[in-house]
C-alpha positions in Angstrom: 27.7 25.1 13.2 30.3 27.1 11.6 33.6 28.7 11.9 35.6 32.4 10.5 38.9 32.5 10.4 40.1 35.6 10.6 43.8 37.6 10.4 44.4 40.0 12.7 47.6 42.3 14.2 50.8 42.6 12.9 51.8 39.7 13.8 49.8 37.4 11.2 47.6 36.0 14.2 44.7 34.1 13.8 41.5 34.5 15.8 38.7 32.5 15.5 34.7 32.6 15.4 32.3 29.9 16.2 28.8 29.1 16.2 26.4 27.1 16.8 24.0 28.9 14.1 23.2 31.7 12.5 21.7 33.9 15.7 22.8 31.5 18.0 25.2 31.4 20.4 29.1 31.5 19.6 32.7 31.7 21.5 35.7 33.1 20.0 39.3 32.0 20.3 42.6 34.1 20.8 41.3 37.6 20.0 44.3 39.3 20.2 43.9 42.5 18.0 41.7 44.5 16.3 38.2 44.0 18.5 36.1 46.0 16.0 36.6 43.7 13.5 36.2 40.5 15.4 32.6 41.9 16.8 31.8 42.9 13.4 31.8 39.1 12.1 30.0 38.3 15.8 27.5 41.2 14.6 27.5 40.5 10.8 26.1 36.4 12.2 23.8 37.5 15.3 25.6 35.7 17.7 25.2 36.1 21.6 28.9 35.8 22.5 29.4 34.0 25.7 33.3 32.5 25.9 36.1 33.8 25.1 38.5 31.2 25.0 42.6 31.9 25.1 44.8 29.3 24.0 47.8 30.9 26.1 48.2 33.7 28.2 50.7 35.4 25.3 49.8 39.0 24.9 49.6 39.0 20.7 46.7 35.9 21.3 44.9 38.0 24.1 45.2 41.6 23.8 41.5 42.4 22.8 39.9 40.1 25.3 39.1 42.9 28.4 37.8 44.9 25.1 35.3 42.1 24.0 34.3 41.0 27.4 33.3 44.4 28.1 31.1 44.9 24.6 29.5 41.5 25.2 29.5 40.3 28.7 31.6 36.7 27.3 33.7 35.5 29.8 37.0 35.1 29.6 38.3 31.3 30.3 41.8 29.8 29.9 43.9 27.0 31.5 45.0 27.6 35.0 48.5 27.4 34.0 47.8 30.5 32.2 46.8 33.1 34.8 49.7 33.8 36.4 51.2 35.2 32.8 48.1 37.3 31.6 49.5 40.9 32.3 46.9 44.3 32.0 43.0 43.9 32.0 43.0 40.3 31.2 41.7 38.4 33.9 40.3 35.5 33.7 36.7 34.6 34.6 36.5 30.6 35.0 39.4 27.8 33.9 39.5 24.7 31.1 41.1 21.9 32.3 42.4 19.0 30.3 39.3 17.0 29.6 36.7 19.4 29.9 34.3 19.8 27.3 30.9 21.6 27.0 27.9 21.8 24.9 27.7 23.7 22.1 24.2 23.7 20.1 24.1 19.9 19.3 28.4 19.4 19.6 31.0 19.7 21.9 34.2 21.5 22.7 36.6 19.2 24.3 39.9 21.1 26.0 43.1 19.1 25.3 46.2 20.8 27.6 49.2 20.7 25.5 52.0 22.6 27.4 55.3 23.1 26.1 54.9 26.5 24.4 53.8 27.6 27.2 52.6 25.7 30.7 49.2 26.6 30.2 49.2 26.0 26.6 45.8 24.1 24.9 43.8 23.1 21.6 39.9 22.7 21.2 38.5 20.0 19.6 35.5 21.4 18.5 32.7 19.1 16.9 35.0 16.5 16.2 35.7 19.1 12.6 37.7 21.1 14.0 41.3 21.6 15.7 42.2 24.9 17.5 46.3 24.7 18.3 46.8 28.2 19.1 50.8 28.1 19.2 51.6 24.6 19.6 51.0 23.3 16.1 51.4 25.4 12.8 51.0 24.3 9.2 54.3 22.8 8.4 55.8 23.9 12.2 55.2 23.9 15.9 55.4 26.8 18.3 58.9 27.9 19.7 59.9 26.9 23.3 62.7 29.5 24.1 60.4 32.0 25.6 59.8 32.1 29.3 58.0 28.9 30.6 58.9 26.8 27.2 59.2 23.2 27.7 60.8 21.3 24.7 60.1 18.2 25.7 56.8 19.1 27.0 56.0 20.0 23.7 57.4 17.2 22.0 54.9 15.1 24.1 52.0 17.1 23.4 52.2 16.9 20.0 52.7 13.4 20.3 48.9 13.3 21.8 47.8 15.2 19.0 49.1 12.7 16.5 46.9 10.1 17.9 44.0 12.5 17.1 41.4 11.5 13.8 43.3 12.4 10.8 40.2 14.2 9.3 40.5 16.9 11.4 40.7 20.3 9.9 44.0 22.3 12.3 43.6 26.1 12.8 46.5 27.4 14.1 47.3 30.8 15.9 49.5 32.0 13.2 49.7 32.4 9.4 52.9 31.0 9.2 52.6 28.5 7.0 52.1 27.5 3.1 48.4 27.5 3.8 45.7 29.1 6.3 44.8 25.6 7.4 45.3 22.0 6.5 43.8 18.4 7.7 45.7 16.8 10.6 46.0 13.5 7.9 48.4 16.0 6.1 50.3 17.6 8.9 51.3 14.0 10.1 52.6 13.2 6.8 54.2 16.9 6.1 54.8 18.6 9.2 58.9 17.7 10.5 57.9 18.5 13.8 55.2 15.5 13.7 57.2 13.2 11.6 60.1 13.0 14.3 60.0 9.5 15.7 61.8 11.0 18.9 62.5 13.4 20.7 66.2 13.7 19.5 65.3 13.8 16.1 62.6 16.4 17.4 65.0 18.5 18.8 67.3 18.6 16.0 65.2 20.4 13.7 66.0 23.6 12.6 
C-alpha cells in the first residue's frame, strides 16, 4: 500500500492518493483543485479509482470532486453532517459514519468523526500508518472554529480522541501550514499547543 501527498490550489491544500498497489485499486482524499494533476498521479500508478473521500464539505478541500467523479466513475462519500454545506456539483454519493471502516487490499480505513471545524468534520485511519486530519489537526496547529458551523469545544474534544491514538502514526493534514509536510502523532502530542492543552481553557486561550 502506498500514499502521494500532493499540494494543490492557492491555498496550500493537501490532497491525498492511496493505494492498495501498484494497478490496484485507490481512493483519494480532499481533491480540491487542480484535477489534472491529481489523475495524472492516479494515471502515472494504474489505479482504478473508486472513493473519493472529503474530509469536510469546505469548498478549497472539494472543489475538483464532480470533476474526478466524472473522469473515473469514484464516488463521492463524506459524513452526513457534511451534505447540507457542499454547494455546486458536489453531491454526495454514500456517507461515513464514525466507526465505519472498509477494506482496502489487505488494510483498512477506519472513519473517526471529529467535528468542531466543522459538524461533519473527520480523519482516516488508514492501515494503522497513516492519519488523514483534513482541517482539524495541522503540524504545529488545529483548524479554526470561527467559520459557520465551528464548535470550539467540539474540537477541543475531538482532538482529545485523537490523542489517545498510537503515537506512531504518521498525520497528513489538509494544509501546508506548518514547519513540515507531515510529522508522527508521537511528535504533535509533545509539540503541537493545541494538543498539549490539559483543558479546554488553556485550549481556548491559545493564540
Amino acid at each position: 500500500m502506498f500514499m502521494e501527498q500532493l499540494r494543490l490550489g492557492p491555498g496550500a491544500n493537501f490532497a491525498y492518493v492511496f493505494g492498495a498497489a501498484e494497478g490496484g485499486e485507490g481512493f483519494v482524499v480532499d481533491p480540491g483543485a487542480e484535477p489534472d494533476r491529481l489523475l495524472a498521479c492516479v494515471k502515472a500508478h494504474r489505479l482504478d479509482l473508486t472513493r473519493i473521500i472529503l474530509t469536510h464539505h469546505h469548498f478549497d478541500h472539494v472543489a475538483a470532486a464532480a470533476s474526478v467523479k466524472a473522469r473515473t466513475g469514484a464516488k463521492i462519500l463524506a459524513h452526513p453532517a457534511s451534505r447540507p454545506g457542499l454547494q455546486g456539483e458536489v453531491t454526495l454519493d454514500g456517507t461515513l459514519a464514525d466507526g465505519e471502516g472498509f477494506a482496502f487490499g489487505d488494510q483498512e480505513v477506519r472513519v473517526i468523526h471529529t467535528p468542531g471545524h466543522t459538524p461533519g468534520g473527520i480523519c482516516l485511519l488508514v492501515a494503522q500508518r497513516w492519519l488523514v486530519t483534513g482541517d482539524t489537526l495541522f503540524i504545529g496547529n488545529c483548524g479554526r472554529t470561527d467559520l459557520p458551523g465551528g464548535d470550539a469545544r467540539a474540537l477541543y474534544d475531538s482532538l482529545q480522541r485523537l490523542k489517545r491514538l498510537p503515537d506512531a502514526l504518521l498525520v497528513l493534514p489538509g494544509h501546508d501550514y506548518g514547519e513540515v509536510p507531515s510529522r508522527s502523532l508521537g511528535e504533535e502530542k509533545a509539540r503541537n499547543p493545541t494538543l498539549r492543552a490539559a483543558s479546554f481553557e488553556e485550549f481556548q486561550a491559545i493564540p
